[in-house]
C-alpha positions in Angstrom: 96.9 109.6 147.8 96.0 105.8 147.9 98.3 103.5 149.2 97.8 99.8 148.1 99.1 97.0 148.9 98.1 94.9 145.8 97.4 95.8 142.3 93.9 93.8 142.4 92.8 95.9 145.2 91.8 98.6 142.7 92.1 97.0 139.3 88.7 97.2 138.6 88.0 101.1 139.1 91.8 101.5 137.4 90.7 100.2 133.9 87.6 101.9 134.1 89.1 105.3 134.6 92.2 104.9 132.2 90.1 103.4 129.5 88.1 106.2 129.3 91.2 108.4 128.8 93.1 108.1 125.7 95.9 110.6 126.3 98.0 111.7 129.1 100.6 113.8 130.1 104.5 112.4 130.9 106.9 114.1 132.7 110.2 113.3 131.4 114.2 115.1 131.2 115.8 115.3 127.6 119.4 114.6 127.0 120.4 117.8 128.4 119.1 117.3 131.6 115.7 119.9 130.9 112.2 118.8 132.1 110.2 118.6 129.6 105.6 117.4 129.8 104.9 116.0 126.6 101.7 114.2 125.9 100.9 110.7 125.2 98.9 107.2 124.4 99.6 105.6 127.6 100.4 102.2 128.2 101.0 102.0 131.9 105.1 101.5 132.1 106.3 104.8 133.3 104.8 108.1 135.4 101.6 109.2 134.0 98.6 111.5 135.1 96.0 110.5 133.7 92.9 114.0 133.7 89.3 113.5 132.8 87.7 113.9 135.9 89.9 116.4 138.1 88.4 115.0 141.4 89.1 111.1 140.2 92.9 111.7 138.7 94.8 108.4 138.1 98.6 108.8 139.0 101.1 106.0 137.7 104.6 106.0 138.9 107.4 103.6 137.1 110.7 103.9 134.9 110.7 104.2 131.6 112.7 104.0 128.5 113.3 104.0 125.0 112.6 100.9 123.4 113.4 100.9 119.5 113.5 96.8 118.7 110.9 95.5 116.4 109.2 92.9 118.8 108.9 95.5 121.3 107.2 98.0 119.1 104.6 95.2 117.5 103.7 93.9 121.3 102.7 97.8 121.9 100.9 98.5 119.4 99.2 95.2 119.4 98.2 96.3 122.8 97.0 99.2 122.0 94.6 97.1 119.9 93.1 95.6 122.2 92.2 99.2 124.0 90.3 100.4 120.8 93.0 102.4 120.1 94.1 102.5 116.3 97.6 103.8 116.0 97.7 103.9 112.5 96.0 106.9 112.6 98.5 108.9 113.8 102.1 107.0 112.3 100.7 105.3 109.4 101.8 101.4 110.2 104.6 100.0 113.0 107.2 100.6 111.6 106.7 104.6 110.6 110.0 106.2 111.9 108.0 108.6 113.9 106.1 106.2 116.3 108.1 105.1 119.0 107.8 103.0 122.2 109.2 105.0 125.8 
């Protein structure tokens, strides 16, 4: 494991190995305390593994959330916009009751 001391340190070789990656697994615990891995279109705000090459793996570690208010879910998938990344192929439009924001 790399330890840095600033994000800018290996922002550069970050993009270029999580843009090339457009899923990624999440390990998270459901309301009755189970683990559960469930996969997902990453935007970096929580702990995610992120696999194409399995000697170059990207690990991201943070806290995450639901997040169900309408700014919040046009921001993301705005972002996700600018990653080439058309969510409308998988929930339709922003406000699909199946999309959500963790």
């Amino acid at each position: 494991m790399q330890h840095v001391s600033t994000f800018a340190e290996i922002e550069e070789e970050f993009l270029q190995r999580v843009r090339t990656m457009v899923y990624c697994s999440a390990a998270t615990i459901d309301l009755h305390q189970r683990p559960r891995s469930r996969v997902l279109h990453p935007i970096w705000d929580m702990s995610l593994a992120f696999i194409a090459d399995p000697f170059k793996p990207v690990y991201v570690e943070c806290r995450a959330s639901w997040q169900n208010d309408p700014e919040t879910r046009q921001r993301i998938w705005d972002l996700y916009k600018t990653f080439d990344v058309d969510l409308a192929v998988s929930w339709g439009d922003v406000e699909s009751p199946t999309y959500a924001v963790m």
